[in-house]
C-alpha positions as CSV (number, residue, x, y, z in Angstrom):
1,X,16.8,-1.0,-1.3
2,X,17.0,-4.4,-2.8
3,X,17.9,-5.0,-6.4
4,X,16.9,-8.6,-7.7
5,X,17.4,-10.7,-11.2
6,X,14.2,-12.9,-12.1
7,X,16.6,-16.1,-13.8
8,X,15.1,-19.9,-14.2
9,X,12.0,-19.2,-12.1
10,X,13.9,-17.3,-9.6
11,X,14.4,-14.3,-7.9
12,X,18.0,-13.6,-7.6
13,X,19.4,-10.8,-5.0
14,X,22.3,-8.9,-6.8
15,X,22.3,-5.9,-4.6
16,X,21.2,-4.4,-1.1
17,X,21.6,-0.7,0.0
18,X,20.5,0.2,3.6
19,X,20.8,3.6,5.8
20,X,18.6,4.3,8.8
21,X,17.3,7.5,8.3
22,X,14.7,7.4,10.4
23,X,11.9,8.9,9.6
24,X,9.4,8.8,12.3
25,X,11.5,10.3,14.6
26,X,11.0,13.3,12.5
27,X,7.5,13.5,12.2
28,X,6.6,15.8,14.4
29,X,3.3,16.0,16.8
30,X,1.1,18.0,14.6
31,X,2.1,16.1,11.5
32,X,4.9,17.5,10.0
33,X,8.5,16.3,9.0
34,X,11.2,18.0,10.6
35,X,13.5,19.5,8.0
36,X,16.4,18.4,9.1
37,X,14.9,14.8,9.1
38,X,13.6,15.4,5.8
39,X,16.5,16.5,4.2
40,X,18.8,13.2,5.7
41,X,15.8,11.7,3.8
42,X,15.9,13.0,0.2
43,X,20.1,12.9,0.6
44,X,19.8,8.9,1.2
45,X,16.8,8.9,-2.0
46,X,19.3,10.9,-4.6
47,X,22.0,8.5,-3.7
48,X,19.6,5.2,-4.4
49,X,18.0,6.7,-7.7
50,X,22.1,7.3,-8.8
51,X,22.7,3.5,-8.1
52,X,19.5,2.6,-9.8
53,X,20.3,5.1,-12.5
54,X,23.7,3.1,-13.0
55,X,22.5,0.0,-13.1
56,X,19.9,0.7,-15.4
57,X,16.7,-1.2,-13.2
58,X,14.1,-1.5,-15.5
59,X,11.2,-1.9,-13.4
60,X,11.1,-0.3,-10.0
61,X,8.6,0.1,-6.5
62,X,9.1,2.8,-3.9
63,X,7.1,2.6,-0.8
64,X,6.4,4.5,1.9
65,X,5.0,3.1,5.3
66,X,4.2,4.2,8.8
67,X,5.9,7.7,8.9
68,X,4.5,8.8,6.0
69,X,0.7,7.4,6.6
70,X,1.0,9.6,9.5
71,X,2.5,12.8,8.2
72,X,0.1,16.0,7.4
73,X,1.1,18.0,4.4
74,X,3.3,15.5,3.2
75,X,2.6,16.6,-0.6
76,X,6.2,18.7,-1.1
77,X,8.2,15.9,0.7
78,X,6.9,13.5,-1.7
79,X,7.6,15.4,-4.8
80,X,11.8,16.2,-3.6
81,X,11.6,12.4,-3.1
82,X,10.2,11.2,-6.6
83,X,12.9,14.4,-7.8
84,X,15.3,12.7,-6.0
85,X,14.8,9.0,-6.4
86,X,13.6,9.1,-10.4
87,X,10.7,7.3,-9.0
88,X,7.1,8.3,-6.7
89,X,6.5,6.6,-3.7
90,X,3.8,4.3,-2.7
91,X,2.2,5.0,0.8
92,X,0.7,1.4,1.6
93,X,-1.4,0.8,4.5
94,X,-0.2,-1.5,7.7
95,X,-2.6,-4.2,6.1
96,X,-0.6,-3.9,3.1
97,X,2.8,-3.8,4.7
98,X,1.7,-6.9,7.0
99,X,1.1,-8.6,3.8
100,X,4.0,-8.0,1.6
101,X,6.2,-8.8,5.5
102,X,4.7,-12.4,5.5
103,X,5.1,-12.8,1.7
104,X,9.2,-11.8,1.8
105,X,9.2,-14.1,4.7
106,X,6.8,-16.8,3.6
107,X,9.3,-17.2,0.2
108,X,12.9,-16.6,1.7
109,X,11.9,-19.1,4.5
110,X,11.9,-23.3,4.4
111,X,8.8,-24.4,3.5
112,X,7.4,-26.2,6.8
113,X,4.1,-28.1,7.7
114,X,2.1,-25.7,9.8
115,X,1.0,-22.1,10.8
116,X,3.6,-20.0,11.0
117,X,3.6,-16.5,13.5
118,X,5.9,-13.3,11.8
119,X,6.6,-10.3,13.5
120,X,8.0,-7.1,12.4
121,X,9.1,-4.1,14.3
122,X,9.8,-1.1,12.1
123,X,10.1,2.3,12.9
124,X,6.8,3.6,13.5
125,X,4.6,0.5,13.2
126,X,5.0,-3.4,14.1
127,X,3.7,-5.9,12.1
128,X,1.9,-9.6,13.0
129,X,1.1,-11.8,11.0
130,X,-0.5,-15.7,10.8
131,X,-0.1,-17.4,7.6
132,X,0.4,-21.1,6.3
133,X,2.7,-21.3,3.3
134,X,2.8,-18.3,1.2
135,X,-1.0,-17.5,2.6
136,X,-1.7,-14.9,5.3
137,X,-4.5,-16.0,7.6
138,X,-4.4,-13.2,9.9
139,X,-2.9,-9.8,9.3
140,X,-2.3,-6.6,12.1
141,X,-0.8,-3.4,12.2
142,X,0.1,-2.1,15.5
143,X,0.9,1.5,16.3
144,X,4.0,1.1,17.9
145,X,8.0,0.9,16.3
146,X,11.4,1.1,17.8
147,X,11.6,4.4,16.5
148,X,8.1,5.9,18.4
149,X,9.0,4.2,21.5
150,X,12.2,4.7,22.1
151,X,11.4,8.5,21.4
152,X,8.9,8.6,23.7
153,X,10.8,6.5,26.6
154,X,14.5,6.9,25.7
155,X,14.7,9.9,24.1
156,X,17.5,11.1,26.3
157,X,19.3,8.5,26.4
158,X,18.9,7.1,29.5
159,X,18.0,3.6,30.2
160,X,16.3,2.0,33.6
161,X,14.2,-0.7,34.9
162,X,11.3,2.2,35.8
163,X,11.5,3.5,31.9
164,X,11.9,-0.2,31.2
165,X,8.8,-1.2,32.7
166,X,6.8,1.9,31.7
167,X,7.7,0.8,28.1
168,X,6.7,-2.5,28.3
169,X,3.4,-1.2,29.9
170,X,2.6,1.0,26.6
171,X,3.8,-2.3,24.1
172,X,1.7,-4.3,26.2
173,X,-1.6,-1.9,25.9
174,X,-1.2,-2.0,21.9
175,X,-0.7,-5.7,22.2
176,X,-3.6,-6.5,24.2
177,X,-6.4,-6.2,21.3
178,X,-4.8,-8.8,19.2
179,X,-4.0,-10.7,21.6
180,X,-7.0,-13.1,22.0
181,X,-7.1,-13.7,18.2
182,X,-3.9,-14.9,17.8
183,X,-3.6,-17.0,20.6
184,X,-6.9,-18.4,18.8
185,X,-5.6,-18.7,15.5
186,X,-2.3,-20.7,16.8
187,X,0.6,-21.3,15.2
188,X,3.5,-23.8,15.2
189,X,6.4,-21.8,13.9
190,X,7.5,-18.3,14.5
191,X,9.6,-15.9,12.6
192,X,11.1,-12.3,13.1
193,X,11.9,-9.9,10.3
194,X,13.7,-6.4,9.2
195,X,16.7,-5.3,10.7
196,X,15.0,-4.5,14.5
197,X,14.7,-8.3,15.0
198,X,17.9,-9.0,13.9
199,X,20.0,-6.5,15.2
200,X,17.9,-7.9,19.0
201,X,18.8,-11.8,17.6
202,X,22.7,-10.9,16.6
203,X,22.9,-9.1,20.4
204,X,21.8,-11.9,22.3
205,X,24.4,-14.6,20.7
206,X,27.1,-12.3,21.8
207,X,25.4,-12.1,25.2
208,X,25.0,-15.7,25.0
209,X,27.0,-17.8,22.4
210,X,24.8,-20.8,22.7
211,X,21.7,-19.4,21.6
212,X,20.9,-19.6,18.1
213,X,17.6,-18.3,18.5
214,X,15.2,-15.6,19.6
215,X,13.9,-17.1,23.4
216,X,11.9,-15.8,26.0
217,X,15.4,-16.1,28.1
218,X,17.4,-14.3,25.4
219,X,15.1,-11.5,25.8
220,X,15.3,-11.1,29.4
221,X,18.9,-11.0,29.0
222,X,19.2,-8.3,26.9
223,X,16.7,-6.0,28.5
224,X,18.7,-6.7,31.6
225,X,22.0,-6.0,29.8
226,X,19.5,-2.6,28.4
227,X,19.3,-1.8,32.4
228,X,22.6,-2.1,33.5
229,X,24.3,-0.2,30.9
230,X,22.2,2.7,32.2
231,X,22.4,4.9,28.4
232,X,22.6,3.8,25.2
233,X,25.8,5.6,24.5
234,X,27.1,2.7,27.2
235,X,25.9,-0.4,24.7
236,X,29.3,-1.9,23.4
237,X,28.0,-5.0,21.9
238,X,29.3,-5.3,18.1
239,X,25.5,-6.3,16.9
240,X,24.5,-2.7,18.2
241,X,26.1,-0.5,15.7
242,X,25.8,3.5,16.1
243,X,23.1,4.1,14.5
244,X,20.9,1.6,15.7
245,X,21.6,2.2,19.6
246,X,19.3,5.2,20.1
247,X,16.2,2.9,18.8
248,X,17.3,-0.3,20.2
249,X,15.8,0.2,23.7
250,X,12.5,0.7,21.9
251,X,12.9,-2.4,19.9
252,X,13.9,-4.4,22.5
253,X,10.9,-4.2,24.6
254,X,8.3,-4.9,22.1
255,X,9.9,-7.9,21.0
256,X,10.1,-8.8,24.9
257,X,6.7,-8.1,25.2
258,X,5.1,-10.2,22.0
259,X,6.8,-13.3,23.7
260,X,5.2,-12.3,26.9
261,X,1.3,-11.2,25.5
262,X,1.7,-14.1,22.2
263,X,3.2,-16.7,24.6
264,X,5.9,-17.0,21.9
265,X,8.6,-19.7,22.9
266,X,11.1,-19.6,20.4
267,X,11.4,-17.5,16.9
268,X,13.9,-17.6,14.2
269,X,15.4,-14.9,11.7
270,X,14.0,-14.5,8.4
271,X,16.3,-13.4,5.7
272,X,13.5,-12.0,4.0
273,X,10.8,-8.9,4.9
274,X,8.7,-6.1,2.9
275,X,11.3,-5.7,0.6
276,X,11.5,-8.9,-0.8
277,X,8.0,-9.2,-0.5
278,X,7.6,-6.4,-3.1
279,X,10.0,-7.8,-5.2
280,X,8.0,-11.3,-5.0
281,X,4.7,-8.9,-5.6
282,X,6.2,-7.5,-8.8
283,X,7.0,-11.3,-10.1
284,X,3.0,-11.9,-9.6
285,X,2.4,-8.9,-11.9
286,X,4.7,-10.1,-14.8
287,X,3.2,-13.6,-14.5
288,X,-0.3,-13.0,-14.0
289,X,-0.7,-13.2,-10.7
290,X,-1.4,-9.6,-9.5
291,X,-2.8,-9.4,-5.9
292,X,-5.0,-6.3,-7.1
293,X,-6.9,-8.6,-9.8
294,X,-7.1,-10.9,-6.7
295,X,-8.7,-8.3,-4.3
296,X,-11.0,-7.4,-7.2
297,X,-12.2,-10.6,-7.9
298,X,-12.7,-10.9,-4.1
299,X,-14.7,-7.6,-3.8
300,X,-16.8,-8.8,-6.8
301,X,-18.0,-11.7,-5.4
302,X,-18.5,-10.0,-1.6
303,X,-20.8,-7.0,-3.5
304,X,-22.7,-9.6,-5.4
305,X,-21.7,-7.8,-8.5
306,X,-23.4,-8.4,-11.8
307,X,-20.3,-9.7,-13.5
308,X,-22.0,-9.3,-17.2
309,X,-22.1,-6.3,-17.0
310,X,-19.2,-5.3,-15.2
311,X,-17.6,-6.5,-18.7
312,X,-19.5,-4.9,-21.0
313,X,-18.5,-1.4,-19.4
314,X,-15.1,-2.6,-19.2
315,X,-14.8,-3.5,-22.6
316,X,-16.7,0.3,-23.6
317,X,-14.1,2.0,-21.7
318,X,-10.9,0.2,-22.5
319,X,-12.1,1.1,-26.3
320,X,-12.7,4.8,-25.3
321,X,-9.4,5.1,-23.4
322,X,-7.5,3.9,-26.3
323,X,-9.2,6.4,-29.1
324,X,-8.5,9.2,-26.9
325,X,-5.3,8.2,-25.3
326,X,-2.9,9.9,-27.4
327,X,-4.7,13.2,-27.4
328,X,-4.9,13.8,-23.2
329,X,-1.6,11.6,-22.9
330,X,-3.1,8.6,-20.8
331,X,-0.3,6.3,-21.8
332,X,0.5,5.4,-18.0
333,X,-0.2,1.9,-17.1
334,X,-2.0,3.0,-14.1
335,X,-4.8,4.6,-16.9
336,X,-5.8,1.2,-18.5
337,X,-5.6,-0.7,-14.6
338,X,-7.7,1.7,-12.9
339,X,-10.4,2.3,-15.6
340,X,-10.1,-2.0,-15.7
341,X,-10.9,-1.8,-11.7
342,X,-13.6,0.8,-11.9
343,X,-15.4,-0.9,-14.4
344,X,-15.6,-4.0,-12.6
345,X,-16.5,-2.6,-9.3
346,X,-18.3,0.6,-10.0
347,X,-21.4,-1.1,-8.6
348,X,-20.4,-2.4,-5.8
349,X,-22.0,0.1,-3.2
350,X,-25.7,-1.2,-4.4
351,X,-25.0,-4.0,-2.0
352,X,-25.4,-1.0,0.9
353,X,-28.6,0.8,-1.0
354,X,-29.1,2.2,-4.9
355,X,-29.6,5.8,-3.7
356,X,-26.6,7.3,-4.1
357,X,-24.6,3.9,-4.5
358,X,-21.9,5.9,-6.2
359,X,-21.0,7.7,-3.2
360,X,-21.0,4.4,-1.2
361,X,-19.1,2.3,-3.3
362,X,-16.4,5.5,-3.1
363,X,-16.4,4.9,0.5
364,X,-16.1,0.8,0.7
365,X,-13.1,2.0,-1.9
366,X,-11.5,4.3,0.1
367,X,-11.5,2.2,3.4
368,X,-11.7,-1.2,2.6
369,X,-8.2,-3.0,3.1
370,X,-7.1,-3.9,-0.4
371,X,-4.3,-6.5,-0.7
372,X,-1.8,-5.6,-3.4
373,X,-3.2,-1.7,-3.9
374,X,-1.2,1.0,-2.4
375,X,-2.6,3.7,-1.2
376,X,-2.6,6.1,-4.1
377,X,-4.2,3.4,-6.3
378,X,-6.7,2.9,-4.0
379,X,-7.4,6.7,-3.9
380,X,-7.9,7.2,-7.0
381,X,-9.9,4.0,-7.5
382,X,-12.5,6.0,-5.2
383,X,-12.1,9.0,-6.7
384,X,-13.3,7.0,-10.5
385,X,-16.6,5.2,-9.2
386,X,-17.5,7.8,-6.6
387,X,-17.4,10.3,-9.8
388,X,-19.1,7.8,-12.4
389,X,-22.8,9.3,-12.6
390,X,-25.2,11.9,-11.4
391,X,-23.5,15.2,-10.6
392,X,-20.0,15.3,-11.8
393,X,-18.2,15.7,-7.8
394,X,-14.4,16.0,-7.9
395,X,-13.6,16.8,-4.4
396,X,-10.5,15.4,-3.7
397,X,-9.0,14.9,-7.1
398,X,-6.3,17.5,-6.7
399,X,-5.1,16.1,-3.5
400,X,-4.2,12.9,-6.1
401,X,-0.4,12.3,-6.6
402,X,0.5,13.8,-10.4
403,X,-0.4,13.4,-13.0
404,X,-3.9,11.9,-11.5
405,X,-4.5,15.2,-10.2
406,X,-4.8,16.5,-13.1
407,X,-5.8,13.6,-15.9
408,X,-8.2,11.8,-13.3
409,X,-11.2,13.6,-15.0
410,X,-10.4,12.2,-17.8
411,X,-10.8,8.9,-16.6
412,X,-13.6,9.9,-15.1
413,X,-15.3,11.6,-18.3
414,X,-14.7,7.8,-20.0
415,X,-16.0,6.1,-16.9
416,X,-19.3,8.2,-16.7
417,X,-19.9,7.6,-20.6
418,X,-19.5,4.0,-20.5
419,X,-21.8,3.2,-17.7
420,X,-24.5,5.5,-19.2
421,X,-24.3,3.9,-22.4
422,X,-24.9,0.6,-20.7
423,X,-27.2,1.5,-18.2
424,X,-30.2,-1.1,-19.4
425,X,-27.8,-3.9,-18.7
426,X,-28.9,-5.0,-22.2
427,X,-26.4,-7.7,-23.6
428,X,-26.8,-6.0,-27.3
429,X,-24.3,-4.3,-29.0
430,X,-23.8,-0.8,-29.2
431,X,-23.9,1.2,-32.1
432,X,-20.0,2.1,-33.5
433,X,-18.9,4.9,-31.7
434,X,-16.3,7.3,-32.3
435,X,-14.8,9.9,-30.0
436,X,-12.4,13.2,-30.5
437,X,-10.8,14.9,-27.7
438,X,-9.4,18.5,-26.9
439,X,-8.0,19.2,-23.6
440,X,-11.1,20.6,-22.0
441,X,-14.0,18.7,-24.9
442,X,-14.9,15.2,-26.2
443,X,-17.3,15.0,-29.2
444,X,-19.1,11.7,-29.8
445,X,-20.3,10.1,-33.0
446,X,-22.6,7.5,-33.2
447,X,-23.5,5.8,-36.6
448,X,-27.1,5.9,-38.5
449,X,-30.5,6.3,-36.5
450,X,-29.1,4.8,-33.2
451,X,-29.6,7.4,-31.2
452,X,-33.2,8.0,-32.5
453,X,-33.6,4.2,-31.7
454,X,-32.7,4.5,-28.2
455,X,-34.3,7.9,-27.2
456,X,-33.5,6.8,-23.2
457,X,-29.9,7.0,-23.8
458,X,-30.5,10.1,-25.9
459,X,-32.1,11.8,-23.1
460,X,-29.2,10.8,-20.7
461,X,-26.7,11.9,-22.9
462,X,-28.3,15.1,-22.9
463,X,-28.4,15.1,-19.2
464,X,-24.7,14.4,-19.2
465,X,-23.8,17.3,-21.3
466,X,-24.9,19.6,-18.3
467,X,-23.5,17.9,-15.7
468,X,-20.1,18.4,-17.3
469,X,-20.9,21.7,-18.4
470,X,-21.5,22.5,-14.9
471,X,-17.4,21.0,-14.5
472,X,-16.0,23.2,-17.1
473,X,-15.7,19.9,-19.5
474,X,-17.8,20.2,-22.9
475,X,-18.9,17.2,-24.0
476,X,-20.7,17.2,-27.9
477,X,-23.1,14.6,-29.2
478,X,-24.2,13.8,-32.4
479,X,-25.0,11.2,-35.2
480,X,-23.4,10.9,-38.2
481,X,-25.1,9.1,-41.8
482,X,-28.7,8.0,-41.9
């Protein structure tokens, strides 16, 4: 946990908490956390969320990365934890936690002329990353962390040149895809991250006092230091605390091989990583400089979307949310941001075909990597413009994290109105339009003969009723006046 002050265009650090609980040790082969793993977990989370209770943090991101992308049934877990914590987690993608790595890095760093190459070993997952100033040019998330491979190689301890070399063969298969298009992309700099690197950095100046930073040679010392102690419980360097030594192996040897497969020479120690990165992520939301709006934007112009009227239903539904807010309790952030994003890219899959474009546009949604969105945003980002016309499909919904899993049709209900009202992509104004709302209805009023002016939309509306019907949701039409 990090804790930072934004003063005179800064961030500020004013507090760290760390404790290795590692996590992906205790995800288990079909999926599930260990309990015992789980419970170190949520005992670490109710101790940060008392700090952060004390010290009254006013604006907060938890996320969640490898361990939990690749735990099954995760749901309970992640409820103790927002219990626990005060706050729900984020599970971002490896994109995602490639790109927040390279940001912490990119702004705790010396700006530098040049390409710079970060890597990141974490538990489950490593990280690499090309950028140039604060801009990632290349992003990748590899399948392999300390944690995995030293559980898979070290698990009992023991340490040789045969499980040496075996590990290095595994690092070095995971390496090899990326390999060729990083060497292409080049880089003049290079820079480690997180607490693997340097815990691996710190271990190799006491090894070798000279050294103040990360070689090829350094390496090769330690992994021969690695051998000769024979177990872990045999490392007596100050650098490798007690916690750390069952996962240094692992560590260790990817490092050694990225120098090897990357042709890496030389890499310094970043002082920053993810968490900062978030922290720098969050500044960009107060100041108006939000990598979601960026991805949208971005996603706009790839899907050749008709930006017109991507406003106009943006500008329906925005109105809509805020006449029914108060009555199905939509005062979340998340409400007004998603319903913003669906608006503007709820037509996005008629760049792959107009049958069905709902349903493809739900898809690009769901898979596409999305710079800035975690991966419960971008969930329920699908879950909107899949859902916005034809038969009303909710599949999915309740595997939302709360409340979406519950309010999501609302959203949806407002989404699904607003397009259909603009379906002619007609720049004229609607009518005035007023809405009520129960917990399971929504009557709407338009003014004078409007309805009898546009008998299209009348028909549709009609059509609409059914299809919610057929969802348990009531929806009532009518006009009011002449």
């Amino acid at each position: 946990m990090v804790v930072a002050r934004y003063s005179h265009g800064q961030l500020v650090i004013i507090d760290r908490l760390r404790e290795m609980v590692r996590l992906a040790a205790g995800v288990e082969e079909n999926g599930r956390i260990d309990k015992e793993v789980a419970a170190r977990a949520l005992a670490c989370l109710q101790r940060f969320g008392q700090r952060l209770r004390d010290m009254h943090a006013d604006s907060v991101r938890v996320v969640g990365t490898n361990a939990l992308r690749v735990a099954h049934r995760k749901q309970a877990f992640l409820e103790r934890a927002r219990e626990a914590l005060g706050h729900p987690i984020e599970i971002i993608s490896g994109m995602e936690e490639a790109r927040l790595i390279y940001s912490g890095v990119a702004h705790t760093m010396p700006s530098e002329p040049g390409r710079r190459l970060v890597a990141d070993i974490g538990g489950g997952s490593t990280e690499l990353v090309i950028g140039d100033g604060l801009t990632p040019l290349e992003l990748e998330s590899l399948q392999m962390g300390c944690v995995s491979l030293s559980e898979r190689f070290f698990r009992d301890g023991k340490i040789s040149a045969k499980r040496i070399e075996r590990a290095r063969m595994a690092a070095r298969l995971e390496l090899e895809p990326v390999q060729a298009a990083f060497r292409r992309r080049g880089w003049e700099h290079c820079a480690g991250s997180s607490g693997t690197v340097r815990a691996i950095g710190e271990a190799i100046r006491e090894l070798e006092p000279q050294s103040l930073t990360i070689t090829a040679a350094g390496l090769e010392r330690a992994v021969k230091y690695l051998v000769d102690a024979g177990h872990i419980r045999e490392l007596r360097l100050t650098s490798i605390t007690e916690d750390r030594r069952p996962v240094f192996p692992g560590g260790t040897v990817i490092l050694t091989e990225i120098f090897d497969v990357l042709g890496v020479q030389e890499m310094r120690i970043a002082d920053g990583a993810m968490r900062e990165g978030l922290l720098y992520d969050m500044l960009g939301r107060f100041k108006n400089e939000d990598a979601r709006d960026r991805t949208v934007r971005a996603m706009q112009k790839r899907y050749h979307v008709d930006l017109a009227q991507a406003e106009r239903v943006e500008a329906t539904v925005l109105e809509f949310l805020n006449q029914t807010r108060e009555t199905w309790r939509l005062d979340a952030p998340l409400a007004d941001l998603g319903l913003q994003w669906a608006a503007r890219l709820h037509e996005i899959g008629l760049d792959v075909s107009h049958s069905g474009y709902h349903r493809h546009g739900a898809y690009l949604l769901e898979n596409a990597d999305m710079p800035g969105f975690p991966r419960e945003e971008q969930r329920l980002l699908a879950r909107l413009v899949g859902g916005h016309r034809r038969k009303l499909d909710l599949e999915g919904v309740e595997e939302l994290v709360p409340p979406w899993d519950s309010k999501a049709l609302y959203l949806v209900v407002l989404l699904r109105l607003a397009v259909l009202l603009h379906r002619g992509h007609s720049p004229a104004a609607l009518s005035q339009i007023e809405l009520s709302a129960t917990p399971k209805s929504l009557e709407v009023q338009f003014s004078g003969r409007w309805l009898k002016d546009h008998p299209l939309t009348s028909a549709d509306l009609q059509q609409e009723t059914e299809y919610l019907r057929d969802s348990g949701f009531r929806l009532r039409v009518f006009s009011r006046g002449r």
